[in-house]
N, C-alpha and C positions, 0 to 999 in steps of 0.2 A: 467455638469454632469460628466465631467471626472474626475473633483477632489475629488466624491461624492465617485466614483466606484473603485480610486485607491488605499484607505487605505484598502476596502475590499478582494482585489485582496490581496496585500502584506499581509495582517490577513492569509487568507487563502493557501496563500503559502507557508508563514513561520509557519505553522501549519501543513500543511503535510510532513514539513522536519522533525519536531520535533517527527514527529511518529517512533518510534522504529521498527526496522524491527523483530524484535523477534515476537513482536504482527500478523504479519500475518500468523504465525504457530499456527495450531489446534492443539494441544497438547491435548490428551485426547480424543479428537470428533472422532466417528467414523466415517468410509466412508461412502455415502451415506446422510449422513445429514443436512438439509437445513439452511442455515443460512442467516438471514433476516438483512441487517445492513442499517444504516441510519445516517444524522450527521445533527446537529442543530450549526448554529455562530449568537453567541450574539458577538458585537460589540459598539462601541458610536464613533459619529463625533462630532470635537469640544468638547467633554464632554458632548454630549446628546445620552443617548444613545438610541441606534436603535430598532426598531422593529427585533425578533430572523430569521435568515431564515434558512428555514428547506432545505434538499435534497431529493433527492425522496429514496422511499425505493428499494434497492436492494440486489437480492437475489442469491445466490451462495451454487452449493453444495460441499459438502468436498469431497479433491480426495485422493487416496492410496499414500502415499511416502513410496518411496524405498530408499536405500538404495545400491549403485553398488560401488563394487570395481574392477577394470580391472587391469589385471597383464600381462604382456608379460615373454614368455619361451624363448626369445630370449639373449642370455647370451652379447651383446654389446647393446652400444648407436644405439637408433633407432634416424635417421631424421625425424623431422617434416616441414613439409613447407607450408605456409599459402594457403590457398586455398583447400589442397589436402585431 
């Protein structure tokens, strides 16, 4: 069974890297909005190909993006130090 499950694994791995990170921005949606998303993988082992499996559906709502810019009145190099 492990050789069955590993081409799936790698499918679906190298399928979420290839997702562009642009795509997770609502562009347009407004706040408040429901969004229902789900993913289907067609695949084949050997060259036969598989039965599709679905994911479950899952739902998320759109949140407000801001936009900050912080500015210091201090006219020198300010220290930073991890942790602090």
């Amino acid at each position: 069974m492990y050789r069955s499950v590993r081409p799936l694994v790698l499918l679906v791995t190298g399928a979420l890297v290839l997702i562009p990170a642009a795509a997770a921005l609502a562009v347009g949606t407004p706040a408040g909005t429901s969004v229902d998303n789900s993913a289907t993988v067609d695949y084949a082992v050997g060259g036969v190909a598989q039965a599709p499996i679905a994911s479950n559906l899952v739902s998320f709502l759109v949140d407000n993006r801001i936009d900050i810019a912080v500015t210091t009145l201090d006219a020198g190099a300010i220290t930073v130090l991890p942790g602090s």
